[in-house]
C-alpha positions in Angstrom: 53.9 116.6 56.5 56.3 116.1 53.4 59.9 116.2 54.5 62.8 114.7 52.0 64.8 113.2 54.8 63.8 112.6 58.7 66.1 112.1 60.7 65.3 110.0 63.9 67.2 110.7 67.0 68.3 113.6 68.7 71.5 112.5 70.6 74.7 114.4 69.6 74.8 112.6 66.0 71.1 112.7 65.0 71.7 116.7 65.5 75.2 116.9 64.2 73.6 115.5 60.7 70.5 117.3 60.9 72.5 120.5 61.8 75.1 119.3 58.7 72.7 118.9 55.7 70.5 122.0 56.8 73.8 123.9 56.2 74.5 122.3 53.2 71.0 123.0 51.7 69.1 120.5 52.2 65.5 119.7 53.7 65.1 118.0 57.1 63.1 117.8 59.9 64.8 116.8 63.4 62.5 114.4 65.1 62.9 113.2 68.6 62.3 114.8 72.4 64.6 117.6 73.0 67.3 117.0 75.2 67.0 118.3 78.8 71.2 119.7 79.7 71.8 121.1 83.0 73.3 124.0 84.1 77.2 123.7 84.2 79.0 123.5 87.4 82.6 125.0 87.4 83.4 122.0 90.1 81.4 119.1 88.7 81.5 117.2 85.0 79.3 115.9 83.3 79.4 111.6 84.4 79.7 110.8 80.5 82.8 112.6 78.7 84.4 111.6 75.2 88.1 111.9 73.5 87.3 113.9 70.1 90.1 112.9 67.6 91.3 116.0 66.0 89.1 115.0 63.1 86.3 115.4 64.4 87.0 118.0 65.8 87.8 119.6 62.4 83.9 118.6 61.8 83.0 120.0 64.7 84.2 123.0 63.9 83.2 123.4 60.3 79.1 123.2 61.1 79.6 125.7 64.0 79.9 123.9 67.2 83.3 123.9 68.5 83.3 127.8 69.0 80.6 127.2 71.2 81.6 124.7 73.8 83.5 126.4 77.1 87.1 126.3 76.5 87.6 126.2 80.0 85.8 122.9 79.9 87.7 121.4 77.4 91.3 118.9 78.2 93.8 118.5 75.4 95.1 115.0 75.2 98.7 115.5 74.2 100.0 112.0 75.3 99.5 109.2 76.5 100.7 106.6 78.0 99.7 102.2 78.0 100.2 99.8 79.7 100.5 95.9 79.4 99.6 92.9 82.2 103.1 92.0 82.4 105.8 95.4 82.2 104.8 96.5 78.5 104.7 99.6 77.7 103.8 102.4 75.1 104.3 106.2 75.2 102.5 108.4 72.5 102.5 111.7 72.1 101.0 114.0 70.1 104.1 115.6 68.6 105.3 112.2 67.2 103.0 113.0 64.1 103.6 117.2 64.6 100.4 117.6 66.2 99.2 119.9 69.2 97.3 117.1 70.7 95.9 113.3 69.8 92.3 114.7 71.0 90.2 116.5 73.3 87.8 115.1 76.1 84.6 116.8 76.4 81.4 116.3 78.2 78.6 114.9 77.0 76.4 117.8 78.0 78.2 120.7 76.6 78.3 118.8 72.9 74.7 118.4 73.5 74.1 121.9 74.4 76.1 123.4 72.2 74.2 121.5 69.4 70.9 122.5 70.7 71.8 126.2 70.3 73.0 126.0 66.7 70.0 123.9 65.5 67.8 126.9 67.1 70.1 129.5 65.1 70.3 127.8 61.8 66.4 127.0 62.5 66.5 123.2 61.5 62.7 121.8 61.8 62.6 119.6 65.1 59.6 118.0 66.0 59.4 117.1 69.6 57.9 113.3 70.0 58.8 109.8 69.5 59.1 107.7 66.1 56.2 104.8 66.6 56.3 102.9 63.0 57.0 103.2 59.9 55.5 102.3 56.4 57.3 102.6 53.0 58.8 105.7 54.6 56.0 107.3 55.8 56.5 107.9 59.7 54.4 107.8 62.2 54.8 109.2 65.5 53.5 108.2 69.0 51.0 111.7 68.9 50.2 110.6 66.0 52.2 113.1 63.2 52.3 111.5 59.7 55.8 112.4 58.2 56.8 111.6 54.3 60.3 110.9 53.5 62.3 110.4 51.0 65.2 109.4 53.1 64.5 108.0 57.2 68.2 108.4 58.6 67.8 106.0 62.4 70.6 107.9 64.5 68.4 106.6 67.8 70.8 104.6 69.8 71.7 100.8 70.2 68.5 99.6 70.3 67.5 101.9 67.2 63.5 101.5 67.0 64.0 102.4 63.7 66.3 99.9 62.5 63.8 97.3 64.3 60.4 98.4 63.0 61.9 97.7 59.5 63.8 94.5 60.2 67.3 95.7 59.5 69.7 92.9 61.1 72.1 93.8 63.3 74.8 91.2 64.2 75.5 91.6 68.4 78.6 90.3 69.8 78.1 90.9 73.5 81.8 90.8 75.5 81.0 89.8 78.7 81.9 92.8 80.3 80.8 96.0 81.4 82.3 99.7 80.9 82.3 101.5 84.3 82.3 104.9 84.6 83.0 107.4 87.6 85.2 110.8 88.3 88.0 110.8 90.2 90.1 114.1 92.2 93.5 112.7 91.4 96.6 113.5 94.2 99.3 114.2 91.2 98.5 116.3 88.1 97.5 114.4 85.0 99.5 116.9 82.7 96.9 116.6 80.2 98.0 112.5 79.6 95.4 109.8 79.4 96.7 106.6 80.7 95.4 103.4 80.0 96.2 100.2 81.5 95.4 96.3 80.1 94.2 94.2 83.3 93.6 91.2 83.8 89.8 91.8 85.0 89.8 94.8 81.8 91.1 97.4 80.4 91.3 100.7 82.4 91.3 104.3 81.3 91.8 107.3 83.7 91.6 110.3 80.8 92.6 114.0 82.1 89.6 116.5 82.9 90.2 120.1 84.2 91.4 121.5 87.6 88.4 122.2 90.0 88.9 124.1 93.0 89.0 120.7 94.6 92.0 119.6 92.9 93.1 117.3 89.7 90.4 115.2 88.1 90.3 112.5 85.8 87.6 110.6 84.3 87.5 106.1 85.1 86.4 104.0 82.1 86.7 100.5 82.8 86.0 97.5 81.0 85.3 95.0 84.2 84.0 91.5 83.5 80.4 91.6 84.7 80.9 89.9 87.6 83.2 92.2 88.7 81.2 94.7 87.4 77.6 94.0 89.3 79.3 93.4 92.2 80.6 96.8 92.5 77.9 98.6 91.0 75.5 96.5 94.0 77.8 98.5 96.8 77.1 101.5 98.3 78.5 105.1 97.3 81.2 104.7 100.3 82.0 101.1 99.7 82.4 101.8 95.7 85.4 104.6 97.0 87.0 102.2 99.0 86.7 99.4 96.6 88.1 101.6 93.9 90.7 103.5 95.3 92.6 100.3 96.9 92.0 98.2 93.9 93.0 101.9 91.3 96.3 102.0 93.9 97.0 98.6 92.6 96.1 99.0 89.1 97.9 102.1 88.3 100.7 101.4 90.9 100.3 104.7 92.3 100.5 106.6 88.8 98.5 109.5 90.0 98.5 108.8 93.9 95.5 109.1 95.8 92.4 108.6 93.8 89.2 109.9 95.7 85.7 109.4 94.0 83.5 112.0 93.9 80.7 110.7 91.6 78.4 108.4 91.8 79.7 104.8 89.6 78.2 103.8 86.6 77.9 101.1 84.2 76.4 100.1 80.5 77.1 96.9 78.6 80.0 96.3 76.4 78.5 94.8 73.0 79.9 94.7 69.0 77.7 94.9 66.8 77.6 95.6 63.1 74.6 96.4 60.5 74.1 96.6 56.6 73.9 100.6 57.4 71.4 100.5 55.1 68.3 99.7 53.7 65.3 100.8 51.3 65.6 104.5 51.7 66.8 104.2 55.2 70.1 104.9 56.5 71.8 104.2 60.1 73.8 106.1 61.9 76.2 106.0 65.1 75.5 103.5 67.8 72.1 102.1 65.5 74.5 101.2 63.0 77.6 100.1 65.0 79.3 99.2 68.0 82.5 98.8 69.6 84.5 98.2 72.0 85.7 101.4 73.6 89.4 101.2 74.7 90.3 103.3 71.9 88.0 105.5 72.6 86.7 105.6 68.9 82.7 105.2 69.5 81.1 109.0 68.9 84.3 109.6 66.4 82.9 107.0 64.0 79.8 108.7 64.5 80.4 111.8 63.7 82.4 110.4 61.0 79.2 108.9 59.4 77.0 112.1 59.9 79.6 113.3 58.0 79.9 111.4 55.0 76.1 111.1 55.0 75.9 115.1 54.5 78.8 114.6 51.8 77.2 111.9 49.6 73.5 113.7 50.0 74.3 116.9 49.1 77.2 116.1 46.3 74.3 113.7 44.5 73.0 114.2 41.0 70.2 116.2 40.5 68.2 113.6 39.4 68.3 111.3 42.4 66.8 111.5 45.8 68.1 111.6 49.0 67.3 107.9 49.6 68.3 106.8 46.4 69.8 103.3 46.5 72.9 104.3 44.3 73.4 107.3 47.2 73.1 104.8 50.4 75.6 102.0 48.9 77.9 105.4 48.6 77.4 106.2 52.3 78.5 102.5 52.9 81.5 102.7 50.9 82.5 105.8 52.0 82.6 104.0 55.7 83.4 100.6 55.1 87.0 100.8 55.1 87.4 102.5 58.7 84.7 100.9 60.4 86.1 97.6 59.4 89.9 98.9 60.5 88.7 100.0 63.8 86.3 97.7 64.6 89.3 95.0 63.8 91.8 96.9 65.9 89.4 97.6 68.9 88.2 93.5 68.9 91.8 92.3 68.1 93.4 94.0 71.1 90.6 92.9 73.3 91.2 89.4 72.1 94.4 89.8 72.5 94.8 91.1 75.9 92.0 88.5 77.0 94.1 85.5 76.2 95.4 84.9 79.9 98.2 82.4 78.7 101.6 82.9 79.7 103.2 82.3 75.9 100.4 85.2 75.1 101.3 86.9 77.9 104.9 87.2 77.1 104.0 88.0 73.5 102.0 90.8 73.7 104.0 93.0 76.1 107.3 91.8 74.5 105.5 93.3 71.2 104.5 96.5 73.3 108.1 97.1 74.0 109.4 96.8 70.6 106.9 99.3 69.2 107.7 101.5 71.6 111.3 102.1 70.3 109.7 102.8 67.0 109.3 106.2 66.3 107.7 105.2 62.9 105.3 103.1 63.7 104.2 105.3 66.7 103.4 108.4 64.4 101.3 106.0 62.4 99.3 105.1 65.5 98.8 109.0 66.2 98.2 109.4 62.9 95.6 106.5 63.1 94.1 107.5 66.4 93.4 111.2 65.2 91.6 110.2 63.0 
């Protein structure tokens, strides 16, 4: 089967850029097992959510998918609000750069969803089974399909077969600790403010989620040290609750009051790692091409970012290159260098920074917190920064 590009992976990037250079004309075929989303529960979310800067959701919106996801699912983040290890402090808010809101959390499974739909409408070939090798871009599959590329795009996760089957380096920098996730019913209102908090054990997110019948909710991410983080992930459900909600009281001083856990916990590895994003007519995507740390909340962002300016660079080429020209692919990595670099420097920098448990850091840091927060300035640039 002759197909210019393939695109491996059917997460929510593989079928943003599948979904993305279908529109814009070109030929694709979708390869990977279709995703199985379950019926949405007006009481229950989805245990894997994401904070969509405004850009992407600009993206989002321009190949189709935004209109589609519930709005009564959706949270705007119009502030928030960070704190230090030692009385720092920074408020943002989304009207310091004279926006509505610094981004929107959204489930996993309605992005997915919604994405499924509009590759059925637009009718983007998807071939349901698993890359198994590939040989100067012809791809095999584990039934045994023979596909002919001109372009093999790897949007298939961390462990990205494709970027392994053809030797593509990636340079992991694993952090020691481990990003735990869980849903919370919160006693105060959240008032649409994600609040994030830099422990000594990790950093700690609690980001805003709609009213349920049951009450508030908010979403947990946080980045415990893996000690910390096996141990509680070894309890049961009701000792996880207890464990959490004495040890949230103390984190969050009482922020939200009473936090009850009404999901089961979670965890996943906490690793940066960086690729060439390229290779001989190949190009990575997403998590197969990058990782980092997420207190900024920045990981699906940059991916959507890259399907992105993949579709740009394919579809504005000259007529008499292919899709997986090399002179196209170093373009894709230009196009991304700059901002991967920047946040994967921000992201690593502030976890360095906050890791350092010296007092003279100590001191530093939340002493710096303080200042920027009487900056108006340089707080618009961060929300300018942060959406995107």
């Amino acid at each position: 089967m002759k197909s210019p590009i393939v695109v491996c992976g059917t997460g929510i990037v593989g079928m943003a850029l599948a979904l993305t250079l279908v529109r814009r004309g070109q030929s694709v075929i979708l390869l990977g097992p279709r995703l199985e989303t379950p019926v949405a529960d007006a009481d229950h979310f989805h245990p894997r959510v994401y904070a969509i800067s405004p850009a992407s959701q600009l993206f989002l919106a321009e190949i189709g998918i935004w209109p589609l996801l519930p709005q009564a699912r959706l949270t705007r983040v119009q502030a928030m609000e960070i704190y230090g290890d030692a009385g720092g402090r920074v408020d943002l808010s989304a009207w310091q750069d004279a926006r509505s809101e610094m981004a929107w959390i959204v489930e996993a499974s309605e992005l997915e969803r919604a994405l499924i739909q509009a590759v059925q409408i637009v009718g983007v070939p998807w071939l349901t089974d698993k890359f198994a090798s590939v040989d100067q871009l012809t791809v095999t599959t584990v039934s045994g399909a023979v596909l002919e590329a001109e372009l093999l795009v790897g949007a298939d996760g961390a462990q990205s077969p494709v970027r392994q089957a053809l030797n593509i380096p990636s340079d992991d920098h694993p952090y020691g600790h481990t990003g735990v996730v869980a849903h919370f019913t919160s006693e105060l209102p959240h008032l649409d403010v994600a609040l994030q908090w830099f422990r000594p054990e990790g950093v700690l997110a609690l980001l805003p989620l709609p009213d349920t019948s049951v009450g508030h909710q908010v979403s947990m991410v946080w980045s415990l040290r893996d000690d910390l983080a096996n141990d509680l992930l070894a309890m049961s459900l009701s000792d996880q609750g207890d464990y959490l909600g004495h040890h949230l009281a103390l984190a969050t001083q009482g922020r939200l009051g009473r936090l009850s856990l009404i999901t089961e916990v979670r965890g996943f590895p906490l690793v940066m790692s960086k690729s060439p994003m390229i290779g001989d007519g190949v190009a990575l995507v997403g998590d197969a091409a990058h990782r980092i740390h997420p207190l900024a909340g920045q990981g699906l962002n940059l991916g959507l970012g890259d399907a992105q300016a993949l579709a740009a660079v394919i579809s504005e080429r000259e007529g008499f290159r292919s899709a997986g020209d090399p002179m196209v692919l170093r373009r894709y990595r230009r196009a991304r260098a700059e901002h991967l670099v920047a946040m994967g420097w921000v992201t690593d920098g502030l976890h360095r920074l906050f890791d350092d448990r010296s007092q003279p850091a100590s001191w530093l840091r939340n002493l710096g917190m303080d200042i920027v927060n009487k900056l108006p300035l340089i707080k618009r640039r961060i929300v300018s920064g942060a959406s995107g």
